[in-house]
C-alpha positions in Angstrom: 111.8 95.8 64.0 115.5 95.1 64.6 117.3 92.4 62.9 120.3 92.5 65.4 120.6 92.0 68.9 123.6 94.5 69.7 121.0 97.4 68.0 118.2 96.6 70.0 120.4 96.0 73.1 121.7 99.4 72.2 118.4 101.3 71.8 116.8 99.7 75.1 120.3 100.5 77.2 120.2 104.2 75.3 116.9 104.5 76.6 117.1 102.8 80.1 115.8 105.7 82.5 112.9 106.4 80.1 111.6 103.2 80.0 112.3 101.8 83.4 109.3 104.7 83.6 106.7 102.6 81.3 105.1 99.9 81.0 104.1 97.6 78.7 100.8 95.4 78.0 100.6 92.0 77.0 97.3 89.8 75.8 97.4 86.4 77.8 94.3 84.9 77.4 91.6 87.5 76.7 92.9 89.9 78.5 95.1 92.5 78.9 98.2 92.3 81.9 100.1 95.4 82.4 103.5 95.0 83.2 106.2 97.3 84.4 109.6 97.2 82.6 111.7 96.7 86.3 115.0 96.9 84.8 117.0 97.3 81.8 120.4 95.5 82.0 123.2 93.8 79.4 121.7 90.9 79.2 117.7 90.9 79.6 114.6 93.3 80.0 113.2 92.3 83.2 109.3 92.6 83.7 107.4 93.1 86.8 103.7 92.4 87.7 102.3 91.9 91.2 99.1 89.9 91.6 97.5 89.5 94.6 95.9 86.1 95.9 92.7 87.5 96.2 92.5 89.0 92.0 93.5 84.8 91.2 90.4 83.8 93.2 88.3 86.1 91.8 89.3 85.7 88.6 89.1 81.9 88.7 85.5 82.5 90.4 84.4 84.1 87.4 85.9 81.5 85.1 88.5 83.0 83.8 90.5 80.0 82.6 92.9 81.2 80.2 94.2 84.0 81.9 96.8 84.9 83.5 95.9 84.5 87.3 94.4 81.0 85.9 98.0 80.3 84.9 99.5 81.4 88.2 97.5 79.0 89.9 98.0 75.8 87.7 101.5 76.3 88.7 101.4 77.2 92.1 99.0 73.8 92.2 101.1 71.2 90.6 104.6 72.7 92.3 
C-alpha cells in the first residue's frame, strides 16, 4: 500500500496504457460489479460501468436490494 499520493499517482500514470486495459471488481452489496478503469489522468482514476435498464428491473424483481442496480434506482427515484 502506498503512503503517498505523488507515488501512487506515479505508479498508476507509469502504468496508464496497461491498465486503461483492465478492470477492476468491487463488492457492493452481495455482489460483485466489474468496472473498467476508463482513464488514468493527474488528478483521478476514472471508472466505467454500463447498466442497462432492463439488468436494474431484473435485479430489483429478484429482490436484490442492496445491490448496485438497487442503488441506481433509489437515485434515479428520489432525483
Amino acid at each position: 500500500m502506498y503512503d503517498n499520493v505523488d507515488d501512487f499517482k506515479k505508479k498508476a500514470l507509469d502504468n496508464k496504457n496497461d491498465l486503461k486495459r483492465e478492470s477492476i471488481d468491487i463488492l457492493i452489496g452481495d455482489e460483485e460489479q466489474s468496472f473498467r478503469i476508463a482513464g488514468i489522468g493527474e488528478k483521478a482514476i476514472r471508472l466505467e460501468k454500463f447498466i442497462k435498464y432492463d439488468d436494474i428491473m431484473d435485479a430489483i424483481e429478484d429482490g436484490k436490494d442492496e445491490g448496485l442496480e438497487a442503488l441506481i434506482m433509489k437515485f434515479v427515484e428520489d432525483f
